[in-house]
C-alpha positions as CSV (number, residue, x, y, z in Angstrom):
1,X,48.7,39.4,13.8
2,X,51.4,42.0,12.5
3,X,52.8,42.4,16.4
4,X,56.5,42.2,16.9
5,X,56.9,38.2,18.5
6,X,59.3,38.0,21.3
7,X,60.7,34.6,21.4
8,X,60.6,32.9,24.6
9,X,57.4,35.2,25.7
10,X,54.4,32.9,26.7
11,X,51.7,35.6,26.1
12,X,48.7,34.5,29.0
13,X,45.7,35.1,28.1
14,X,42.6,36.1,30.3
15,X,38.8,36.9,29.6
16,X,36.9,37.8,32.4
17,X,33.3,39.3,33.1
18,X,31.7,40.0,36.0
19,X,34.4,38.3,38.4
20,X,35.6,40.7,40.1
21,X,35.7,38.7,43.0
22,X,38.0,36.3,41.8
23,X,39.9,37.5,38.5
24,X,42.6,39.1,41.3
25,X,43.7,35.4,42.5
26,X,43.6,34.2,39.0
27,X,46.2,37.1,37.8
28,X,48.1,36.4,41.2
29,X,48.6,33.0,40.1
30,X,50.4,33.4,37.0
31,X,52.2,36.6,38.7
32,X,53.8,33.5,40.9
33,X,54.6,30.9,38.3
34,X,58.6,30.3,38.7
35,X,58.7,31.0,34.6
36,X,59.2,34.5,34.6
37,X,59.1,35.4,31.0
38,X,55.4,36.4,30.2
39,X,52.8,39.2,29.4
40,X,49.2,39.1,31.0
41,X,46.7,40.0,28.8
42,X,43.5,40.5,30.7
43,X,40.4,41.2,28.0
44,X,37.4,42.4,30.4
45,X,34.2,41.4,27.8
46,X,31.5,44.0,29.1
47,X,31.8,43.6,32.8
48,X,29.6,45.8,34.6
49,X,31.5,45.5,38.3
50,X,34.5,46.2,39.5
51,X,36.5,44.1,37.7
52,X,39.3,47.1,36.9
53,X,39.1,48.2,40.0
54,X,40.6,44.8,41.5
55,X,43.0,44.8,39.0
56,X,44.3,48.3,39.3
57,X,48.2,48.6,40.0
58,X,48.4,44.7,40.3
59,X,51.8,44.5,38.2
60,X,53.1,46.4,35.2
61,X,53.2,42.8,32.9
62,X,49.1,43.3,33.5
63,X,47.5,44.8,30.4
64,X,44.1,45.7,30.8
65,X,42.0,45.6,27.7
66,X,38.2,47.0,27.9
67,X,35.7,45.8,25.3
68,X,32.1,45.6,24.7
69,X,30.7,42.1,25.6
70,X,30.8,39.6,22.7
71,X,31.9,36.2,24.4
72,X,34.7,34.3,25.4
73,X,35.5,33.4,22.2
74,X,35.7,37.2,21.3
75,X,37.7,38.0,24.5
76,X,40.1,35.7,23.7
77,X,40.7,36.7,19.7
78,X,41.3,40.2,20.8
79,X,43.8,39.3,23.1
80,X,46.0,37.1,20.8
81,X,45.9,39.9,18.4
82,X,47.1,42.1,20.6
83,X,49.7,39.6,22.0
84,X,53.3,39.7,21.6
85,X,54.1,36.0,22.7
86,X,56.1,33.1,21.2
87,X,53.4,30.7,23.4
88,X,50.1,31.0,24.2
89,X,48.2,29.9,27.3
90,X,44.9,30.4,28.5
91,X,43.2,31.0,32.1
92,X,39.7,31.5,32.5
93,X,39.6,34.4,35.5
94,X,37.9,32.2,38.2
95,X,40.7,29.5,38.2
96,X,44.1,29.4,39.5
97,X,47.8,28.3,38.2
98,X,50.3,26.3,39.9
99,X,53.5,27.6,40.2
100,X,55.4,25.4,37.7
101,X,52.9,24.8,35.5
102,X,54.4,27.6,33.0
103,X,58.2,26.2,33.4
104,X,57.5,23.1,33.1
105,X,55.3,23.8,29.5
106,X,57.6,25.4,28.1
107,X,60.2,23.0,29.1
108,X,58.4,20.3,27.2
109,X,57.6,22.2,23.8
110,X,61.5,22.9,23.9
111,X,61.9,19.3,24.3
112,X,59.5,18.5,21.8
113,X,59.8,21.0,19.1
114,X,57.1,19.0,16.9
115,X,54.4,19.5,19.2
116,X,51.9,22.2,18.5
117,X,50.7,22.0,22.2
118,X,51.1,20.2,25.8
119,X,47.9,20.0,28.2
120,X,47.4,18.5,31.4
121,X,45.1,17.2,34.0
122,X,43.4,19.4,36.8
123,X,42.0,19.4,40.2
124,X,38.9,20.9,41.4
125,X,37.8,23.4,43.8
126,X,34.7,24.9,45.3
127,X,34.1,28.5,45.3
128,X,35.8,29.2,48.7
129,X,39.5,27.1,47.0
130,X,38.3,23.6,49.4
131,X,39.6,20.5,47.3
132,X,36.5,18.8,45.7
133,X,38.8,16.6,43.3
134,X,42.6,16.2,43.1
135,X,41.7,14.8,39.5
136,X,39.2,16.2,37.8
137,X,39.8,16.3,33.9
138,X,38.3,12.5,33.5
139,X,35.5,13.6,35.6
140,X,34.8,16.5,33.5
141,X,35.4,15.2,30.1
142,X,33.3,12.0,29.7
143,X,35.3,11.4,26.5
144,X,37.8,9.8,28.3
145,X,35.2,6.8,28.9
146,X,35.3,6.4,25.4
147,X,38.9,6.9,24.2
148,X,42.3,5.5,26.0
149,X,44.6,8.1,25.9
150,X,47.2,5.4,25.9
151,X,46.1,3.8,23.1
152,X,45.9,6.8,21.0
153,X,49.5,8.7,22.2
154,X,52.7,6.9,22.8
155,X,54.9,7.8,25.7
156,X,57.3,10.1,25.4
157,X,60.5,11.5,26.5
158,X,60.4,13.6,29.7
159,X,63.7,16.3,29.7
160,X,65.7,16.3,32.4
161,X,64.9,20.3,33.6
162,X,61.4,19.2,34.4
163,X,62.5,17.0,37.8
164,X,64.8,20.4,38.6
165,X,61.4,22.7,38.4
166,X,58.4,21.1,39.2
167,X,57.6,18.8,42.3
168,X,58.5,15.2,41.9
169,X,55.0,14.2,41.1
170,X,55.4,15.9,38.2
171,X,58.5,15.0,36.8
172,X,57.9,11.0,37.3
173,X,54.0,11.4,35.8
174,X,53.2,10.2,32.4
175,X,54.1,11.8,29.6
176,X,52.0,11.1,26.0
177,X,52.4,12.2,22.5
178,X,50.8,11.2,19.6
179,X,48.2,12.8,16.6
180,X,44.5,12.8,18.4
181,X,42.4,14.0,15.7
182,X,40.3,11.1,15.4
183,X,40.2,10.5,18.9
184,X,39.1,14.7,19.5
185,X,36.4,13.8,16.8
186,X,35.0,11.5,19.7
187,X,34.8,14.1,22.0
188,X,36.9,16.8,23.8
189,X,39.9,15.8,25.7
190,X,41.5,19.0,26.4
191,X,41.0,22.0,28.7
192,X,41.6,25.6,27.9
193,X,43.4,27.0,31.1
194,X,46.0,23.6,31.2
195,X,47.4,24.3,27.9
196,X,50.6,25.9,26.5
197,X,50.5,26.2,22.6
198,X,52.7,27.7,19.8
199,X,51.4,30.9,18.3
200,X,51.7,29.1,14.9
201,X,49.1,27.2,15.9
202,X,46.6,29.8,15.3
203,X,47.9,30.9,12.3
204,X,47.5,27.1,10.5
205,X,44.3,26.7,12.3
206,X,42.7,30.0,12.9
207,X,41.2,31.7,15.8
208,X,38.4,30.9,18.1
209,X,35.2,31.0,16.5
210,X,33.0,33.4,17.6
211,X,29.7,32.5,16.2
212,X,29.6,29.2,18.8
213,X,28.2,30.5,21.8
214,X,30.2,27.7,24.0
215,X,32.5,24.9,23.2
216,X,34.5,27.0,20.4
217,X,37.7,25.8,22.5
218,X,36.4,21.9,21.6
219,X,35.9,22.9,18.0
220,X,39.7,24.8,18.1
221,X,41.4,21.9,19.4
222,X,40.0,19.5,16.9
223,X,40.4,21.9,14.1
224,X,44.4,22.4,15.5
225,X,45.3,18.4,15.7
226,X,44.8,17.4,12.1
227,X,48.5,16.6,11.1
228,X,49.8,17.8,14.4
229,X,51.0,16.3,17.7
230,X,49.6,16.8,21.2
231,X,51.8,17.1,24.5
232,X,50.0,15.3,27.5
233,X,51.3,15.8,31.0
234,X,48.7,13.2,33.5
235,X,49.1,15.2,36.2
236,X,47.1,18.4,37.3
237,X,48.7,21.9,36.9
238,X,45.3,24.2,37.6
239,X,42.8,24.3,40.4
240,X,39.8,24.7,38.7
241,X,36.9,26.5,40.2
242,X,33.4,24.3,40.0
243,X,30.0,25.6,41.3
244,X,29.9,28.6,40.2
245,X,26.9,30.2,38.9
246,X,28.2,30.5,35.1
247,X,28.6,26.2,35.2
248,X,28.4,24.5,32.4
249,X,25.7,22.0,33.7
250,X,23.0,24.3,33.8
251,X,20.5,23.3,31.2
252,X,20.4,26.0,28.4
253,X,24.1,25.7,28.5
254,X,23.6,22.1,28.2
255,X,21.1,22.7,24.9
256,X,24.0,24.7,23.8
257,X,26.7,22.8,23.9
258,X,24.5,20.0,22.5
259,X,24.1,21.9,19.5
260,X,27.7,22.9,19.0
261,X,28.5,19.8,19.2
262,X,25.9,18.5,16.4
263,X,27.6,21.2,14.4
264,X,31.2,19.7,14.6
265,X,30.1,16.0,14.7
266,X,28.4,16.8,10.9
267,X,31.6,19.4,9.9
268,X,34.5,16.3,10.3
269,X,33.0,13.2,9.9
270,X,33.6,12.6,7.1
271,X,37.4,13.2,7.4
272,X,37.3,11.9,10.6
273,X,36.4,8.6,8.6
274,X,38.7,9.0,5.9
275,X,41.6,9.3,8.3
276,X,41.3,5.4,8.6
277,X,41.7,5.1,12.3
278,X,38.0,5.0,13.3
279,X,35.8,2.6,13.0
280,X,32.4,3.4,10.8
281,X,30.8,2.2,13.6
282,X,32.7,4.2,16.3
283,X,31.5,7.4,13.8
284,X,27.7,6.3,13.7
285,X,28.0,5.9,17.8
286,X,29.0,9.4,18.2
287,X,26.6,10.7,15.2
288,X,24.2,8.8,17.1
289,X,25.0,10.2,20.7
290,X,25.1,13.6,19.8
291,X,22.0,13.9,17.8
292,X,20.4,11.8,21.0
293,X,21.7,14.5,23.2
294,X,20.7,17.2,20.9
295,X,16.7,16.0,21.2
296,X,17.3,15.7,25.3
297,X,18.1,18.8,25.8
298,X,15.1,20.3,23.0
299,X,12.5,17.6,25.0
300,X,13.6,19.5,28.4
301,X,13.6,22.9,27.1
302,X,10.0,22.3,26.2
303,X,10.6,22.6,22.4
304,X,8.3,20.4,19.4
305,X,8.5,18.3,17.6
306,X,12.3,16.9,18.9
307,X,11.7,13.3,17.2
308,X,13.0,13.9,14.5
309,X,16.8,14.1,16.2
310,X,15.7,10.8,18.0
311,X,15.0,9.0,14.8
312,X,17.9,10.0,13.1
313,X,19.8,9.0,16.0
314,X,18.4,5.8,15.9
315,X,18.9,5.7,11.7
316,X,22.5,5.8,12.9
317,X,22.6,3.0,15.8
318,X,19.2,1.3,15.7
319,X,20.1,-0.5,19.7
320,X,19.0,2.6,22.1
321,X,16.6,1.6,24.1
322,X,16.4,4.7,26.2
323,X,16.5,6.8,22.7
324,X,13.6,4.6,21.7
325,X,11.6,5.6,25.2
326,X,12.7,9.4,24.3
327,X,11.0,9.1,20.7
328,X,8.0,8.2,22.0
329,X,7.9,11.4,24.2
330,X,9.0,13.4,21.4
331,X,6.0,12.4,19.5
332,X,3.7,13.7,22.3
333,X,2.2,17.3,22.1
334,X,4.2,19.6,24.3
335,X,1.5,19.7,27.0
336,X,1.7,15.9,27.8
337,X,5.2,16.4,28.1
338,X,4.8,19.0,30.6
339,X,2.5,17.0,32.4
340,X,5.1,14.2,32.6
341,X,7.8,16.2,33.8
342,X,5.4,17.6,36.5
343,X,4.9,14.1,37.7
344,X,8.5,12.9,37.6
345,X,9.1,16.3,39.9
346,X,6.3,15.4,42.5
347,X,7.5,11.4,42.3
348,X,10.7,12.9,43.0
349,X,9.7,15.0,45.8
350,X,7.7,12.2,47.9
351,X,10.6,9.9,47.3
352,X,13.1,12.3,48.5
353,X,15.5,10.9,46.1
354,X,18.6,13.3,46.1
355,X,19.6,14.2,42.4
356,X,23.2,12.7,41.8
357,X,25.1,15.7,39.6
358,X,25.3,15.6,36.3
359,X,28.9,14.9,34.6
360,X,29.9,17.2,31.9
361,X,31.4,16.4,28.9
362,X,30.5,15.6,25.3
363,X,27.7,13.1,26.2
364,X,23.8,13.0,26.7
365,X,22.6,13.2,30.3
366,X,19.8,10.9,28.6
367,X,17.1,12.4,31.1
368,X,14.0,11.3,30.0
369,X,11.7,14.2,30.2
């Protein structure tokens, strides 16, 4: 990254593809943040609607990059690169700012010069804006049923500037810091478009990586907290946009992020252990967990053999019944499987059951077949 850096410049960066629709309110957003120091850098990743047409003569801080589609991850890398900030913060094109949330970042990373980044909490909207959830980041990040933020970040001090800028929810909410690398290891805790972070940040850590094809946010985060602090704000500063058809609950994004997940779980581990602040059995749970999860979402793709993630999930934590009951069906041939799923479908049917929906987060939906 050889560009000129403008101190004081929070360079915002936004992929976008195929959201024409929305990516105009997204931009509009930051366009009304009271912080007025900032560069948009919009990276369109293959879109084949009118996504440049809705963004046309928008505002002259609006850079338009064009690029052949390669990911989020990809999206994002080129616009850093291209970026001239001193920050950098992140909005994915079909969610929305609040108008402080910029001042009041920044605010706090002037406050706090030792952190590397501040994140907060978010609601949730459908796809017409309604409310769903005025809190939604516990919802969506089942890792907080595992880890106690307040156990793992001290409070800290809140500057003065923030009850002048932001609404006095925010200025009286709860303000953490603290090192979270072990915790992360358990599972992500922190959403892209709420975050402000120091451009040195990528330059210790690195960029996003590009060969994940989801979660590469979860596996920057962790990568970015070893020896660093984290910022945490409890209070939501996005509306983020559930519903849509891109969600992550959909199953082959599920078998995804499973996957990248396995793939982090076995890269820290071990210095996830040797940072003393885990328990071994805390590491064997989530070695156990993910390679669970990991087999699920193989057993309801239709893929064989998947016992063999069950047994080494049960090598790790021998007490999982419902892993147990999932080894079994892995050991079936595929078509008795299928059969089973067929039956659960038509028992489901004559019941009438409604499906509750699925959380999403770091953990196994444990869904039998």
């Amino acid at each position: 990254m050889s560009t000129e850096i403008q101190p004081g410049l929070v360079s915002v960066i936004v992929p976008t593809y195929n959201r024409a629709r929305l990516v105009r309110a997204a931009v509009q957003s930051i366009l009304a943040q009271t912080y007025k120091n900032f560069e948009i850098v919009v990276v369109d990743d293959g879109s084949t609607d009118d996504t440049k047409s809705a963004l046309d003569g928008i505002d002259p801080r609006v850079r338009y990059i064009a690029q052949a589609n390669a990911g989020a991850a990809a999206a994002r890398n080129t616009a850093m690169a291209r970026a001239r900030g001193e920050f950098f913060a992140f909005l994915d094109s079909d969610d929305e700012w609040l108008p402080w949330k910029l001042e009041a970042e920044v605010a706090l990373m002037r406050h706090h010069p030792d952190a590397a980044l501040v994140w907060t909490d978010m609601s949730a909207i459908g796809l017409d804006g309604e409310l769903v959830a005025e809190r939604y980041l516990r919802t969506y990040y089942s890792a907080y049923d595992l880890v106690r933020i307040e156990e793992w970040m001290a409070p800290a001090a809140m500057p003065r500037k923030i009850a002048a800028i932001a609404p006095a929810g925010v200025a009286g909410a709860p303000l953490r810091k603290g090192e979270l690398f072990p915790a992360l290891f358990l599972g992500n805790l922190v959403h892209t478009s709420t975050l402000l972070m120091r451009r040195e940040v990528i330059a210790r850590a690195g960029v996003f990586n590009v060969t994940m094809p989801c979660a590469e946010d979860y596996d920057l985060w962790l990568r970015a907290s070893r020896g660093a602090k984290y910022l945490f704000l409890d209070v939501p500063s996005i509306r983020y946009r559930i519903d849509g058809d891109d969600r992550l609950t959909n199953p082959r994004k599920q078998r995804a992020i499973a996957h990248v997940n396995l793939t982090i779980v076995r890269r820290w581990a071990d210095e996830a252990a040797r940072t003393g602040k885990l328990p071994v059995s805390a590491i064997r749970a989530r070695k156990a967990e993910v390679l669970s999860w990991v087999g699920t979402t193989e057993l309801e793709a239709g893929s064989w053999p998947t016992a063999g993630y069950f047994l080494r999930s049960l090598w790790q934590r021998p007490a999982q019944p419902r892993t147990m009951m999932l080894l079994a069906l892995g050991l079936l041939p595929p078509g008795m499987v299928r059969a089973a799923r067929a039956m659960k479908r038509r028992l489901r049917e004559h019941s009438r059951t409604p499906l509750g929906a699925e959380r999403v987060g770091v953990r196994p939906t444990n869904s039998a077949v």
